[in-house]
N, CA, C and O atoms as a GROMACS GRO file, in nm:
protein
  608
    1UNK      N    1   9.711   2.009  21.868
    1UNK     CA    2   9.663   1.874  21.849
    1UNK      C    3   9.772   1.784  21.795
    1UNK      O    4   9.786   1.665  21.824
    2UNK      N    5   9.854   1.860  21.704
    2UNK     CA    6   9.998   1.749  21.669
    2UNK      C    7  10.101   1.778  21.701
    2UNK      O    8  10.108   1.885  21.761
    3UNK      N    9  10.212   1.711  21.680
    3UNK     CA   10  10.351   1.695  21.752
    3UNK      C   11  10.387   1.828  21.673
    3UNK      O   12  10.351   1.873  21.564
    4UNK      N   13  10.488   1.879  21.790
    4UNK     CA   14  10.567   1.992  21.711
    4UNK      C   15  10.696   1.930  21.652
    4UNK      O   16  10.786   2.003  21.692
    5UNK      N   17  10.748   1.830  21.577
    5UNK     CA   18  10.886   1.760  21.562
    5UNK      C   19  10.986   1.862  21.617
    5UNK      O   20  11.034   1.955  21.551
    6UNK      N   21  11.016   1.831  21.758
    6UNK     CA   22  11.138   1.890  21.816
    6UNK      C   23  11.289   1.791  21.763
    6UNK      O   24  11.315   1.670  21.770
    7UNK      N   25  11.350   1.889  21.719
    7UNK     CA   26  11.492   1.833  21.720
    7UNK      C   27  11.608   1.940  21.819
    7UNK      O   28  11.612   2.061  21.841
    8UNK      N   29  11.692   1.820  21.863
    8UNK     CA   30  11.794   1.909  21.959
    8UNK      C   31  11.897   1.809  21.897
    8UNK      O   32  11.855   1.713  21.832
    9UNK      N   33  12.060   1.833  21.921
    9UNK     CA   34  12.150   1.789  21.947
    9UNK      C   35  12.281   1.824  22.053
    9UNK      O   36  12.270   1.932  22.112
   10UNK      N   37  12.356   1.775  22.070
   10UNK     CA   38  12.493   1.885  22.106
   10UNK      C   39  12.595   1.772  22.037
   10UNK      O   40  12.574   1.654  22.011
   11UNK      N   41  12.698   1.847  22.021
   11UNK     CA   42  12.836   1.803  21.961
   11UNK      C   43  12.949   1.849  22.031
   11UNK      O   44  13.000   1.956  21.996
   12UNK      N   45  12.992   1.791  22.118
   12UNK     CA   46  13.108   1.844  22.162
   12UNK      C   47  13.235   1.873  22.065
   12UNK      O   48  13.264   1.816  21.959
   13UNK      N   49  13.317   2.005  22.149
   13UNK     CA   50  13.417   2.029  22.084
   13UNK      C   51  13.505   2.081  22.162
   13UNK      O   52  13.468   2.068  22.279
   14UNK      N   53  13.632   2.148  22.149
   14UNK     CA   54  13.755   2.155  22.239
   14UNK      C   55  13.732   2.310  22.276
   14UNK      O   56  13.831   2.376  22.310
   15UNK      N   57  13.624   2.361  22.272
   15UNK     CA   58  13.537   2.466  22.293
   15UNK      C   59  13.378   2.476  22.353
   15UNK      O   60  13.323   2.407  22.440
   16UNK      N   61  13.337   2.562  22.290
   16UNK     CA   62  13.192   2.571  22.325
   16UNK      C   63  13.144   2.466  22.253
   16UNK      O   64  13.191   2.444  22.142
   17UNK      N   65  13.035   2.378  22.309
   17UNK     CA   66  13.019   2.255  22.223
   17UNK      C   67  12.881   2.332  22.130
   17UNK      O   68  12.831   2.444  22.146
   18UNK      N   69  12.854   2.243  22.048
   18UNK     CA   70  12.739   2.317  21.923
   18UNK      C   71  12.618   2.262  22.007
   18UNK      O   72  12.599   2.147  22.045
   19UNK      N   73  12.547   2.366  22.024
   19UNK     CA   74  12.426   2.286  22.084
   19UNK      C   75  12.287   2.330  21.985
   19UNK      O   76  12.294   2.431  21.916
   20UNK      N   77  12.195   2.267  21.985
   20UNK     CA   78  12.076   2.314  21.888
   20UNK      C   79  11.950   2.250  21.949
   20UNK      O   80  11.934   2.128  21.956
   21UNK      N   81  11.870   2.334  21.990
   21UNK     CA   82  11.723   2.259  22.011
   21UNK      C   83  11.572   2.341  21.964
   21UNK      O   84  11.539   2.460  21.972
   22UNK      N   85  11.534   2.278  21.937
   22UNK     CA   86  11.385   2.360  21.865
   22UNK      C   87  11.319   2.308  21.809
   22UNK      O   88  11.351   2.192  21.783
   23UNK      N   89  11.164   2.367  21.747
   23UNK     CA   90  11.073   2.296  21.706
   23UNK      C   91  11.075   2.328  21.550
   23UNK      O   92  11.125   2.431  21.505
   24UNK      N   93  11.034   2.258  21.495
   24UNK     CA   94  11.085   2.247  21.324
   24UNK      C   95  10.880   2.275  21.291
   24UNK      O   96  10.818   2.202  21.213
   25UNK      N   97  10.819   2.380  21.363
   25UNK     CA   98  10.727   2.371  21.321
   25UNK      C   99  10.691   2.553  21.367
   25UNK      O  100  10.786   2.620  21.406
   26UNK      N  101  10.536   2.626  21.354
   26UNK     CA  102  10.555   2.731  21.381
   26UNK      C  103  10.612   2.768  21.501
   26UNK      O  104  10.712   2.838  21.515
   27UNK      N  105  10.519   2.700  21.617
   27UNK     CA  106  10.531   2.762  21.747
   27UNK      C  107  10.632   2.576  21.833
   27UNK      O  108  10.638   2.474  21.764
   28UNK      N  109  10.680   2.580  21.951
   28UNK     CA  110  10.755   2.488  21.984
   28UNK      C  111  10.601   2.408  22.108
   28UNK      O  112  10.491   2.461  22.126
   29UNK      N  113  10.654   2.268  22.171
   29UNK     CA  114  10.536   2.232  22.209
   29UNK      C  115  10.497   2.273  22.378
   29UNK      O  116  10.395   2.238  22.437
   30UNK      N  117  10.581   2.335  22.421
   30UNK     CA  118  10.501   2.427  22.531
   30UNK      C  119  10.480   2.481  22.531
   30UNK      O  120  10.442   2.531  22.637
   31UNK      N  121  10.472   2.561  22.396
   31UNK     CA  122  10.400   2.713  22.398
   31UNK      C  123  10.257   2.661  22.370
   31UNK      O  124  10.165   2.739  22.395
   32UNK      N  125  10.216   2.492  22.305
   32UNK     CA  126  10.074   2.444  22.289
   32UNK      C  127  10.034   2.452  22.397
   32UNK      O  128   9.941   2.521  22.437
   33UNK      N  129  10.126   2.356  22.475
   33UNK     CA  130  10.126   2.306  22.631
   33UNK      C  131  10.020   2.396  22.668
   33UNK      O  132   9.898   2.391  22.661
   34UNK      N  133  10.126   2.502  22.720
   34UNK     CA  134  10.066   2.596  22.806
   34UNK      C  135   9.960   2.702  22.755
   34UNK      O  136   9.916   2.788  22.831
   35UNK      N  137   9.918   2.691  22.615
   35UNK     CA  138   9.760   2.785  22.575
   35UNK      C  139   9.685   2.685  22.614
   35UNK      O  140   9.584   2.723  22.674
   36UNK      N  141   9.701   2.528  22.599
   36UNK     CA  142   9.629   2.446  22.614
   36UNK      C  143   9.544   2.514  22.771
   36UNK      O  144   9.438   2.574  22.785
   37UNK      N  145   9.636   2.478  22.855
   37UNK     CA  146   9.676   2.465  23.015
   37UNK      C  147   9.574   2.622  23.037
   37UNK      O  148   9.458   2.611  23.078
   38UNK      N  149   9.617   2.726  23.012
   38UNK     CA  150   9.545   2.876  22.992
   38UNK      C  151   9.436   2.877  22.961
   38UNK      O  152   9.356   2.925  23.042
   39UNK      N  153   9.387   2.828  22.839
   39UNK     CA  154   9.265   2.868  22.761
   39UNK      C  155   9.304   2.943  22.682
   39UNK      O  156   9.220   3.022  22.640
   40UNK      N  157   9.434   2.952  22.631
   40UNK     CA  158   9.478   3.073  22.524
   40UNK      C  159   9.463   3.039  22.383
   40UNK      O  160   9.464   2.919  22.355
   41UNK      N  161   9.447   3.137  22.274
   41UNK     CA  162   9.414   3.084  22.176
   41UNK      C  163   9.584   3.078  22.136
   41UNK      O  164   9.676   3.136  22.195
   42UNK      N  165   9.594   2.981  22.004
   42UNK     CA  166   9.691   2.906  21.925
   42UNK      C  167   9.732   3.050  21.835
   42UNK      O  168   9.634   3.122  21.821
   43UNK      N  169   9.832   3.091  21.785
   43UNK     CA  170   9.864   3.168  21.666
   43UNK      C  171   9.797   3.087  21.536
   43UNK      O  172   9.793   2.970  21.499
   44UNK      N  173   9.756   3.191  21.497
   44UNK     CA  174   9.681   3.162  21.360
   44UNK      C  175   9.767   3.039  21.240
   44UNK      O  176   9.872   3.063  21.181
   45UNK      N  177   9.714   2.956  21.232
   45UNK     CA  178   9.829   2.846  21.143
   45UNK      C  179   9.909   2.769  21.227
   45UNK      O  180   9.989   2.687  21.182
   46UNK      N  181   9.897   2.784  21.315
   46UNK     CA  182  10.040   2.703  21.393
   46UNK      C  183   9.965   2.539  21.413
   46UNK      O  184  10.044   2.444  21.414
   47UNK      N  185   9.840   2.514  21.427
   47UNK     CA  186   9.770   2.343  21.450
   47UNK      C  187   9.823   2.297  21.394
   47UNK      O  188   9.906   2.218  21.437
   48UNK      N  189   9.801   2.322  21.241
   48UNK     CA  190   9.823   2.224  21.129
   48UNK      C  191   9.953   2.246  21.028
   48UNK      O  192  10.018   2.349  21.042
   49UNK      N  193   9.992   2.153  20.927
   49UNK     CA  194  10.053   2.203  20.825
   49UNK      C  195  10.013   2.302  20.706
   49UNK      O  196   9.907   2.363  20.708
   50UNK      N  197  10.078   2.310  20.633
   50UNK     CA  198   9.975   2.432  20.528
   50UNK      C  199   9.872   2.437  20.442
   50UNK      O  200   9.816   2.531  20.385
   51UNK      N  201   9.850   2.278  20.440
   51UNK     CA  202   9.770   2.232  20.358
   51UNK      C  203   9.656   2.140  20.437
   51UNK      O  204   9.570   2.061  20.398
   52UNK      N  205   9.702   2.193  20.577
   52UNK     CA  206   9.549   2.183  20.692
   52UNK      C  207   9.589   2.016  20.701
   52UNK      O  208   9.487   1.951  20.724
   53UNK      N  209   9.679   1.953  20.691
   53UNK     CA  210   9.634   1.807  20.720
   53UNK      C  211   9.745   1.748  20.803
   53UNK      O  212   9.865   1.777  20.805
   54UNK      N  213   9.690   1.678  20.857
   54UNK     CA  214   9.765   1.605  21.031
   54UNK      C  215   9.887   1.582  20.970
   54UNK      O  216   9.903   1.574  20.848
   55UNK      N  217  10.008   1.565  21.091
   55UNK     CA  218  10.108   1.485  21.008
   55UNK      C  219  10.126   1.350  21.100
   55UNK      O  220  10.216   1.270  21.073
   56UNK      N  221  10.043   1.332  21.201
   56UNK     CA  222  10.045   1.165  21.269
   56UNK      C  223  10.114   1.201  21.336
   56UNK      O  224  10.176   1.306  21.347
   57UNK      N  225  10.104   1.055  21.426
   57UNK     CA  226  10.195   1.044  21.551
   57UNK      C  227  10.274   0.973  21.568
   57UNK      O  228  10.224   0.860  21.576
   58UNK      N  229  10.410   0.970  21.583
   58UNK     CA  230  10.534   0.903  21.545
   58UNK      C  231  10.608   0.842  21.721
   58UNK      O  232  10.613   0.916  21.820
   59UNK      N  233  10.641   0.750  21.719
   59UNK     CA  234  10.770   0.726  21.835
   59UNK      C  235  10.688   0.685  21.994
   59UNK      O  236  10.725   0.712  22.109
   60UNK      N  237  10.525   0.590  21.932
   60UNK     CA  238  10.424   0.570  22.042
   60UNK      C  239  10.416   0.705  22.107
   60UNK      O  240  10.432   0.698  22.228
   61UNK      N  241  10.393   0.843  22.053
   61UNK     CA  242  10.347   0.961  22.122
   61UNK      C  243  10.227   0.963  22.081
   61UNK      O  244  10.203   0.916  21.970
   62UNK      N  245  10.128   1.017  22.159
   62UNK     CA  246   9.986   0.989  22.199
   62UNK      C  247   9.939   1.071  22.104
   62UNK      O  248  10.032   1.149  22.080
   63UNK      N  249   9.840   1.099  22.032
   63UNK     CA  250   9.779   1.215  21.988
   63UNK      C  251   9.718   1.331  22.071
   63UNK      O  252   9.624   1.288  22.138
   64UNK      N  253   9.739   1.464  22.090
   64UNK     CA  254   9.712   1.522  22.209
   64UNK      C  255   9.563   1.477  22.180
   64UNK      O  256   9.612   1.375  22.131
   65UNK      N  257   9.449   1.461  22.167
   65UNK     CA  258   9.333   1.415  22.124
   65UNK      C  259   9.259   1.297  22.250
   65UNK      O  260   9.147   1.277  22.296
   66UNK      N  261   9.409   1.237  22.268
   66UNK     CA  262   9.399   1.144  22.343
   66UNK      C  263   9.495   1.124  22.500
   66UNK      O  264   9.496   1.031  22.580
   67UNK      N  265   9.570   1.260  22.499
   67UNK     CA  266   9.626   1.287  22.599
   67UNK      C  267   9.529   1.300  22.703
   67UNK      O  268   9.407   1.308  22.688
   68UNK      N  269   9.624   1.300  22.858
   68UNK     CA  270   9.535   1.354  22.981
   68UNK      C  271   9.589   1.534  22.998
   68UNK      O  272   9.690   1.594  22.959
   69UNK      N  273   9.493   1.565  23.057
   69UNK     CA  274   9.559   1.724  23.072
   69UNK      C  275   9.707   1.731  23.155
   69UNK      O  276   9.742   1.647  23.238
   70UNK      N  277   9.751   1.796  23.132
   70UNK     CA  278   9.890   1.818  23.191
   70UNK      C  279  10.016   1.716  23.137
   70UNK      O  280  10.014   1.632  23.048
   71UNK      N  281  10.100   1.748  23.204
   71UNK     CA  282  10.216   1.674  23.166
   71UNK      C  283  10.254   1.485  23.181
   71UNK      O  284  10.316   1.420  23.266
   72UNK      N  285  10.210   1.462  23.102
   72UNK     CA  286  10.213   1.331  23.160
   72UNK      C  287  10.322   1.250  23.089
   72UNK      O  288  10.282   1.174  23.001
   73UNK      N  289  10.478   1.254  23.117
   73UNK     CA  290  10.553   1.201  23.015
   73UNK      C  291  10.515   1.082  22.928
   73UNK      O  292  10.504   1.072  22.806
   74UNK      N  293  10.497   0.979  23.044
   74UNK     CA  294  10.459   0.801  22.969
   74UNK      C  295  10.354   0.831  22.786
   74UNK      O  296  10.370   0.783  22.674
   75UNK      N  297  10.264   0.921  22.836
   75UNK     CA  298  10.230   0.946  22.694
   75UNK      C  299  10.318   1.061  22.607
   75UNK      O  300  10.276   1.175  22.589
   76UNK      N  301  10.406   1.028  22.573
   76UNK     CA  302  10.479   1.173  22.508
   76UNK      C  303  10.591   1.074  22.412
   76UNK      O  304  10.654   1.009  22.495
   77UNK      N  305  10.625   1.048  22.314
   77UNK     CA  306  10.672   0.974  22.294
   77UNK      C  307  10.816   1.028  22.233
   77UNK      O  308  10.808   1.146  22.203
   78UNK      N  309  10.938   0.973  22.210
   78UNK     CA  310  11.075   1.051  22.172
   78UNK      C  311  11.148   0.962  22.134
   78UNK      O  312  11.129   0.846  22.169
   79UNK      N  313  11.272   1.007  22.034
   79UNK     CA  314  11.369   0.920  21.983
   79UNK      C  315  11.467   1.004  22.017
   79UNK      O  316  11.470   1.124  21.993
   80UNK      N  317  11.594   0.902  22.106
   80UNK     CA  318  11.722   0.970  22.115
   80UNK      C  319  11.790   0.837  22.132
   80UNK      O  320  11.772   0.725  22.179
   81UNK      N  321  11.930   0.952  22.032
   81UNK     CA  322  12.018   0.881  21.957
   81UNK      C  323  12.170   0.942  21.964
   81UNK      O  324  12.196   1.054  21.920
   82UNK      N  325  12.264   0.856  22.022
   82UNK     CA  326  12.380   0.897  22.129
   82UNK      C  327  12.501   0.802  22.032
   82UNK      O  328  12.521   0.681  22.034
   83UNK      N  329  12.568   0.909  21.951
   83UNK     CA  330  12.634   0.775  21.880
   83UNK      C  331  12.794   0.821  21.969
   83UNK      O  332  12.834   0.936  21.988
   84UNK      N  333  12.859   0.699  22.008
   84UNK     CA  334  13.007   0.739  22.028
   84UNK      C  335  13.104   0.715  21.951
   84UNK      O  336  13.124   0.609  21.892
   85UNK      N  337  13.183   0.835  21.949
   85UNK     CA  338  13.275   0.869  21.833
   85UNK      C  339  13.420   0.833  21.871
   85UNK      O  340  13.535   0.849  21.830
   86UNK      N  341  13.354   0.778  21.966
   86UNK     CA  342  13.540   0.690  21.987
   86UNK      C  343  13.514   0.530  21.831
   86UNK      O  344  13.599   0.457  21.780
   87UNK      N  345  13.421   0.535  21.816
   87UNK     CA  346  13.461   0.375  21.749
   87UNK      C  347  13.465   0.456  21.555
   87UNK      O  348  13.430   0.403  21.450
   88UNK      N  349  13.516   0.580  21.577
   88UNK     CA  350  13.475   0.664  21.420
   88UNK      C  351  13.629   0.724  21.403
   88UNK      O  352  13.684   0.728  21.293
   89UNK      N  353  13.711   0.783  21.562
   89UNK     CA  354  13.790   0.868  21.528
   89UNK      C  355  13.838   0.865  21.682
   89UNK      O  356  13.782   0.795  21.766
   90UNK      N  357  13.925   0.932  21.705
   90UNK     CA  358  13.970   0.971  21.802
   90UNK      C  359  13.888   1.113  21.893
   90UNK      O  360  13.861   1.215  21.829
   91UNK      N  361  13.865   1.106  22.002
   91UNK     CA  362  13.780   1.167  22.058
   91UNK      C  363  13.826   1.355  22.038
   91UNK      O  364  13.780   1.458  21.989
   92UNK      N  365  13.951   1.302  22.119
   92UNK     CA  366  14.035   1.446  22.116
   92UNK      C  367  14.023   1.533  21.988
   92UNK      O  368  13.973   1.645  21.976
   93UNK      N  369  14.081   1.455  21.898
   93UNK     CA  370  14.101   1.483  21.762
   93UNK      C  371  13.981   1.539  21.704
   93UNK      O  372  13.987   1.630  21.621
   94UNK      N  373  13.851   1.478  21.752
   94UNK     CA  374  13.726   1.513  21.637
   94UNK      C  375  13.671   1.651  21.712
   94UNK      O  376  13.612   1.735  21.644
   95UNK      N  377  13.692   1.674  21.854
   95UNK     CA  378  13.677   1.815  21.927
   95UNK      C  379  13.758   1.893  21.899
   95UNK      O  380  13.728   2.011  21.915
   96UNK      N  381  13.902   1.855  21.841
   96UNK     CA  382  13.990   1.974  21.801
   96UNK      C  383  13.954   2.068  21.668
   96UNK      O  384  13.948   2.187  21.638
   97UNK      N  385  13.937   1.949  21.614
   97UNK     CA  386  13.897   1.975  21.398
   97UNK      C  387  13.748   2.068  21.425
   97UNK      O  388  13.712   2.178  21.383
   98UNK      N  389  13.672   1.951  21.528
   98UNK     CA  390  13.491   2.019  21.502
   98UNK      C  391  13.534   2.216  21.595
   98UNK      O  392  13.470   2.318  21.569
   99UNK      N  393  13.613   2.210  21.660
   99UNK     CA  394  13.666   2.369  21.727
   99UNK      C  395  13.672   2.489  21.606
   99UNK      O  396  13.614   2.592  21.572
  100UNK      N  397  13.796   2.395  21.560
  100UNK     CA  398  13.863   2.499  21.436
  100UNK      C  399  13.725   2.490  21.314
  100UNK      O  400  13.751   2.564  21.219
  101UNK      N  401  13.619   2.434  21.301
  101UNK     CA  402  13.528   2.386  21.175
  101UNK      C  403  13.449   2.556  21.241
  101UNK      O  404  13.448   2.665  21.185
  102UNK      N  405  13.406   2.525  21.342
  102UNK     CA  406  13.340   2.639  21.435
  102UNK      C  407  13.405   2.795  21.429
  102UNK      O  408  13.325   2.888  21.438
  103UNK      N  409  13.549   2.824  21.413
  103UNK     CA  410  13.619   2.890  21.414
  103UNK      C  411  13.619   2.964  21.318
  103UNK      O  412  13.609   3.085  21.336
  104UNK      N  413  13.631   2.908  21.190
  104UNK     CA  414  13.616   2.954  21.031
  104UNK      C  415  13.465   2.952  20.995
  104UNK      O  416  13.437   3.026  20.901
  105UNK      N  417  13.353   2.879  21.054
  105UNK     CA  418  13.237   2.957  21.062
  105UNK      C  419  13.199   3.071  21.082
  105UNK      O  420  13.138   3.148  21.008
  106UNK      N  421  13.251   3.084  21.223
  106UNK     CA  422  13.273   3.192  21.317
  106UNK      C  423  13.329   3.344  21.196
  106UNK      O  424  13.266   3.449  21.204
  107UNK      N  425  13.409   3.337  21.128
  107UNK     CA  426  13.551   3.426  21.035
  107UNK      C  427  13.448   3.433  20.937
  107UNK      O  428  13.452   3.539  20.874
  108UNK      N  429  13.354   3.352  20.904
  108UNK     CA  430  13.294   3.447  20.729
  108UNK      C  431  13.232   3.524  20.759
  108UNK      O  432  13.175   3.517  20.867
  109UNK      N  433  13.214   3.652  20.659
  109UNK     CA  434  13.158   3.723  20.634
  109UNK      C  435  12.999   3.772  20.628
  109UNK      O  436  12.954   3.797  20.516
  110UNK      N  437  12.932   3.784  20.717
  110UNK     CA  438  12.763   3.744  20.730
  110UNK      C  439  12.677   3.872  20.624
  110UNK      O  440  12.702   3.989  20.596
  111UNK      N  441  12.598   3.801  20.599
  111UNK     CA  442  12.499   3.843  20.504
  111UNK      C  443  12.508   4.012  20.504
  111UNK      O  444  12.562   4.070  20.599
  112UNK      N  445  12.462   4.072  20.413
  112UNK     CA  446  12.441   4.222  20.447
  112UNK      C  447  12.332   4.281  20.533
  112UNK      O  448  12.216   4.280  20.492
  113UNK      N  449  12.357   4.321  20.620
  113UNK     CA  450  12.218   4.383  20.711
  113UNK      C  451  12.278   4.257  20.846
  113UNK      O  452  12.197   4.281  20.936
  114UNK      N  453  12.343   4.178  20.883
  114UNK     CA  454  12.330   4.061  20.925
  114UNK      C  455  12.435   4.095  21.036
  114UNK      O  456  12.540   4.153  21.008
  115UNK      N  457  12.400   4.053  21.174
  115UNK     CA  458  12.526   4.037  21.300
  115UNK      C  459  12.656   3.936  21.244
  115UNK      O  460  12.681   3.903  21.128
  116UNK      N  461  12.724   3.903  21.360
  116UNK     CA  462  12.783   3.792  21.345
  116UNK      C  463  12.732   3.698  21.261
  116UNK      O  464  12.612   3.688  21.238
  117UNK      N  465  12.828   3.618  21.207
  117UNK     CA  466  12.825   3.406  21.165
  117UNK      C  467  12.859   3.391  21.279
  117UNK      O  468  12.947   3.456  21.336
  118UNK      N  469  12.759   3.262  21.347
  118UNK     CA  470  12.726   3.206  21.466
  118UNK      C  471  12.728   3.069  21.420
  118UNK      O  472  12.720   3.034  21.302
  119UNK      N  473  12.745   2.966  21.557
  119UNK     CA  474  12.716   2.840  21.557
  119UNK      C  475  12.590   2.815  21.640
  119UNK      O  476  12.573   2.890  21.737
  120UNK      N  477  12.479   2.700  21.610
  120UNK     CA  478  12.403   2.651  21.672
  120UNK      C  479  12.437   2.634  21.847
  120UNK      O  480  12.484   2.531  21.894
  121UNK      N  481  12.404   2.746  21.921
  121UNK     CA  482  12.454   2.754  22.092
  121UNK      C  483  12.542   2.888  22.101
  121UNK      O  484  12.513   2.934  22.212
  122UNK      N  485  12.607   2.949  22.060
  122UNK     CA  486  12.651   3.061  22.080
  122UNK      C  487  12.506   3.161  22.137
  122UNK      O  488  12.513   3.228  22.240
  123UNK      N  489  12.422   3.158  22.080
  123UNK     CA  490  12.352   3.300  22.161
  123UNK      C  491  12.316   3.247  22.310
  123UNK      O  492  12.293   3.337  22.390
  124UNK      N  493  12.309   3.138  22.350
  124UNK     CA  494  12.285   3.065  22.448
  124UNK      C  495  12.395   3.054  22.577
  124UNK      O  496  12.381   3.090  22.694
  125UNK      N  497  12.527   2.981  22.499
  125UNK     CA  498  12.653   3.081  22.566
  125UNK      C  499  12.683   3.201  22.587
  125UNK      O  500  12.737   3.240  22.691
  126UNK      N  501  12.654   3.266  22.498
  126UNK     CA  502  12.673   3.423  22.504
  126UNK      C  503  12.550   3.474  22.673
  126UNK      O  504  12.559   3.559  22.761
  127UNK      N  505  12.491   3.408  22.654
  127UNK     CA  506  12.380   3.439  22.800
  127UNK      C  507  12.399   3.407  22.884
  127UNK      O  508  12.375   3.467  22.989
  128UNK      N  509  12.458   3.283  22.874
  128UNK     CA  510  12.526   3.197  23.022
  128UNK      C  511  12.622   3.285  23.056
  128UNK      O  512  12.635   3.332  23.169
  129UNK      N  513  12.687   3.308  22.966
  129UNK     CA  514  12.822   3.388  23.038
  129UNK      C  515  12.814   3.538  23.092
  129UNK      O  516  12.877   3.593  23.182
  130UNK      N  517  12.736   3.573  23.028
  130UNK     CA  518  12.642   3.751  23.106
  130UNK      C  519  12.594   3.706  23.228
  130UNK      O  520  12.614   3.765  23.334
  131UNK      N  521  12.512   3.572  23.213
  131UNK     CA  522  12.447   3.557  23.331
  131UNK      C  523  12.529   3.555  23.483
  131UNK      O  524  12.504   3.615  23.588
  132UNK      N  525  12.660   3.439  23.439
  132UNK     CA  526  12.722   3.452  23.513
  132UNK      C  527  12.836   3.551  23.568
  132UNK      O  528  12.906   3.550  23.670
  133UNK      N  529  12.826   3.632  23.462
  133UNK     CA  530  12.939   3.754  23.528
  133UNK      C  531  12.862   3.889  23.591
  133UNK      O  532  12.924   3.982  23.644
  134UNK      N  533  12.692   3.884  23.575
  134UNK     CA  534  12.604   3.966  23.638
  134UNK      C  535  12.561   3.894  23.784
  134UNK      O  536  12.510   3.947  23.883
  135UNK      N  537  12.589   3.787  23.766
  135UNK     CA  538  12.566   3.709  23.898
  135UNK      C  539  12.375   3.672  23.905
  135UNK      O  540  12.304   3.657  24.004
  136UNK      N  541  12.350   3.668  23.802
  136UNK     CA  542  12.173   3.664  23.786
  136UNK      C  543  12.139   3.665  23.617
  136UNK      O  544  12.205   3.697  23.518
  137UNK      N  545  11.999   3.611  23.640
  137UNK     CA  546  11.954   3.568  23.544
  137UNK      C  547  11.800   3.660  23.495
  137UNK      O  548  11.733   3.701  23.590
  138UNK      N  549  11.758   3.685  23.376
  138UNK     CA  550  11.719   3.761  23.320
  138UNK      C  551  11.573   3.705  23.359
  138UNK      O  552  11.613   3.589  23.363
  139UNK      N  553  11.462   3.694  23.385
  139UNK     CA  554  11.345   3.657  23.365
  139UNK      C  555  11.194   3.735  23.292
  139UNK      O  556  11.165   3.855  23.299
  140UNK      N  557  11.138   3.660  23.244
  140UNK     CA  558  11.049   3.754  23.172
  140UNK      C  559  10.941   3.786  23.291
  140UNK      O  560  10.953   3.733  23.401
  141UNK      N  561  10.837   3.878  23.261
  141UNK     CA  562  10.767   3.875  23.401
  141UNK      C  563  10.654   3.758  23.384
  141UNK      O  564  10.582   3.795  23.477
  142UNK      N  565  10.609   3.680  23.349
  142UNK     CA  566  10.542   3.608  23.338
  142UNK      C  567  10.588   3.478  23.433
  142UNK      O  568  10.526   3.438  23.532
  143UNK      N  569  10.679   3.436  23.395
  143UNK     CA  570  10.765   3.342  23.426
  143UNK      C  571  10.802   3.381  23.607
  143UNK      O  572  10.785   3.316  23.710
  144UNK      N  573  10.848   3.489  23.583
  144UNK     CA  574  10.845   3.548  23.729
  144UNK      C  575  10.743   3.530  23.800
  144UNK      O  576  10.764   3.484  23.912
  145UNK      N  577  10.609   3.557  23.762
  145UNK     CA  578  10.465   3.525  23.834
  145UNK      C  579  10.438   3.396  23.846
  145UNK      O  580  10.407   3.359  23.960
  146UNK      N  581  10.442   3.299  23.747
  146UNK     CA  582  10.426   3.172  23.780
  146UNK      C  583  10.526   3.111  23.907
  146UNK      O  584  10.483   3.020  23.978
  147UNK      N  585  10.674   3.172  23.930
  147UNK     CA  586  10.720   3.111  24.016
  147UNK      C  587  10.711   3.140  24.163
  147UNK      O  588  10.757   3.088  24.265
  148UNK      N  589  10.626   3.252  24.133
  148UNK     CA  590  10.573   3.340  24.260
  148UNK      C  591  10.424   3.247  24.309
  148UNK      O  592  10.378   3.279  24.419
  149UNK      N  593  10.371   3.164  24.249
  149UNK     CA  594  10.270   3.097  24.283
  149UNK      C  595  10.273   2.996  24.287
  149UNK      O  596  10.186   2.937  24.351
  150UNK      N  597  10.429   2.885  24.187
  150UNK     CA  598  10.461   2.784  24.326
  150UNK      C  599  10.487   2.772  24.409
  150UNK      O  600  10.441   2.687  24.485
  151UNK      N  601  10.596   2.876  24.442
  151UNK     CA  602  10.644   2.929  24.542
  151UNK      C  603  10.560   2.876  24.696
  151UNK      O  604  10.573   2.789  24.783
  152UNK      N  605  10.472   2.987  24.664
  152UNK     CA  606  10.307   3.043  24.742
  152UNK      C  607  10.238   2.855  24.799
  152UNK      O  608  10.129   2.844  24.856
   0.00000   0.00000   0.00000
């Protein structure tokens, strides 16, 4: 029934650029989408906040309450925000520094019990690049069935 506040960005750099996208809430908003769409039930807690109360609707996005079924962008509402860093710094320059910032991220020491120190997009690169040196892409079977019935 409420917005999942998705945040994404990317940041380029003289490397893999930092990329980040996700929902800052339990579940992200097509996983509503699509229980909606199903008839599936919601994970326990995921509607509301913790203290059970709405958090509104921000950026003219509709209340799903008042949505039509399915995807209908015009009601969906979003803020994006594209700043250019030529009028801050030199372009080159701020992809070289934000590389090496990534680099010495990359070099500390991660928690105990813990993989790699990662940047926001590395596990994402790390897939692209399997993907492309397997020549194919991983699919879950679900996903597989649905495309078997647009397909159709």
């Amino acid at each position: 029934m409420f917005g999942t506040l998705p945040v994404a960005y990317a940041i380029p750099t003289a490397d893999k650029p930092i990329i980040l996208d996700m929902a800052m809430t339990e579940i992200p908003f097509f996983q509503i989408k699509n229980s909606k769409e199903k008839g599936l039930p919601l994970p326990q807690g995921a509607a509301v906040d913790r203290r059970g109360l709405p958090t509104g609707s921000l950026v003219r996005n509709m209340l799903s309450t008042r949505q039509t079924p399915g995807w209908n962008p015009p009601e969906y509402g979003g803020l994006v925000c594209a700043i250019d860093i030529t009028g801050f710094t030199d372009p080159d320059r701020f992809k070289k520094e934000v590389a090496e910032m990534c680099g010495e991220i990359r070099r500390q020491i991660p928690a105990e019990g813990r993989g790699e120190v990662s940047i926001p997009g590395d596990r994402g690169h790390d897939k692209a690049t399997d993907a492309r040196k397997a020549g194919e892409i991983q699919l879950k079977y679900p996903v597989v069935e649905e495309l078997k019935k647009l397909a159709s």
